[in-house]
C-alpha positions in Angstrom: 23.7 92.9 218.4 25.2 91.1 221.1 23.1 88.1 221.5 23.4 87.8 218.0 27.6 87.0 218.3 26.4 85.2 221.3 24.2 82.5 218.8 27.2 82.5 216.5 29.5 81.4 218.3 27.7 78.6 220.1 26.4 77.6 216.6 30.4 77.5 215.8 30.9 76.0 219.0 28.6 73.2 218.8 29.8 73.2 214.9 33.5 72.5 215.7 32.3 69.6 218.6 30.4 67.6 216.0 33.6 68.2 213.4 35.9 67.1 216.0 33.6 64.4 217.0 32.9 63.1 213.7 36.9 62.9 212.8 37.5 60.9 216.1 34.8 58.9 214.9 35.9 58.2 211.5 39.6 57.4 212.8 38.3 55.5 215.3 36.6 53.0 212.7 39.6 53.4 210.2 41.7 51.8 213.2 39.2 49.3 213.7 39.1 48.1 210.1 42.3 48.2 210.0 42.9 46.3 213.1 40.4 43.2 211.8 41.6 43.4 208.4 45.1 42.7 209.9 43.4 39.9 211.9 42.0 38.0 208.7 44.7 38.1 207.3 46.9 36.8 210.2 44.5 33.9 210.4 43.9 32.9 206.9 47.8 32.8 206.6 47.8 30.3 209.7 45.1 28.8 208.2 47.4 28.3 204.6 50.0 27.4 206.9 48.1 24.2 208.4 46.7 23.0 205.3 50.3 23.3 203.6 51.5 21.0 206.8 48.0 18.5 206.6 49.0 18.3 202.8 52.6 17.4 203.7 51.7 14.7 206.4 48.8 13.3 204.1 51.8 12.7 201.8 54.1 11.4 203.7 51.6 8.5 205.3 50.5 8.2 201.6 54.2 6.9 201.1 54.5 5.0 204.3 50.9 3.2 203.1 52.6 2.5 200.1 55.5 1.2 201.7 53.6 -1.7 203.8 51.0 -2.2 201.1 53.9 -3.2 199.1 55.9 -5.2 201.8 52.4 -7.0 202.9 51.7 -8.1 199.5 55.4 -10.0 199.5 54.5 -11.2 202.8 51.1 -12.7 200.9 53.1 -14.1 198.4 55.8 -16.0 200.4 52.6 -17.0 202.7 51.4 -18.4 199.3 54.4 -20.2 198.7 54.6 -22.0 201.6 50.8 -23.1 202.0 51.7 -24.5 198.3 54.9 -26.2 199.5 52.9 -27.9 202.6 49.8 -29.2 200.5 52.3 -30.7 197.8 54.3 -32.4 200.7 51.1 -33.7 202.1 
């Protein structure tokens, strides 16, 4: 009857050891998940960030473009003006 108890409780033994096991386990990958979950989401908000600033500068030099696209053509024009002043005094 002994050896019997004796089986038992290494059955319960080795029982609790694969419980414990499979709950260090399982928190183990919970804090991993968790961990690169955390991480994604860190990066894709960097990620929003830099487009948000590329967006903004694109803008800005879309302005500036503007700007001396505008000023270049009144260059052209008085450039025109004066080539037409100097073939008519010719």
């Amino acid at each position: 009857m002994d050896d019997e108890y004796q089986w038992q409780a290494v059955a319960a033994i080795i029982g609790v050891f694969i419980l414990v096991t499979s709950v260090i386990v399982v928190l183990i990958w919970t804090r991993t998940t968790t961990t690169r979950a955390k991480a994604v989401l860190s990066r894709e908000a960097d990620y929003r960030d830099l487009s948000e600033a590329g967006a903004k500068t694109q803008q800005t030099l879309l302005r500036q473009l503007e700007t001396v696209n505008s000023r270049l053509e009144d260059v052209q024009n008085r450039l025109d003006g004066v080539e037409r002043i100097l073939k008519e005094t010719e």
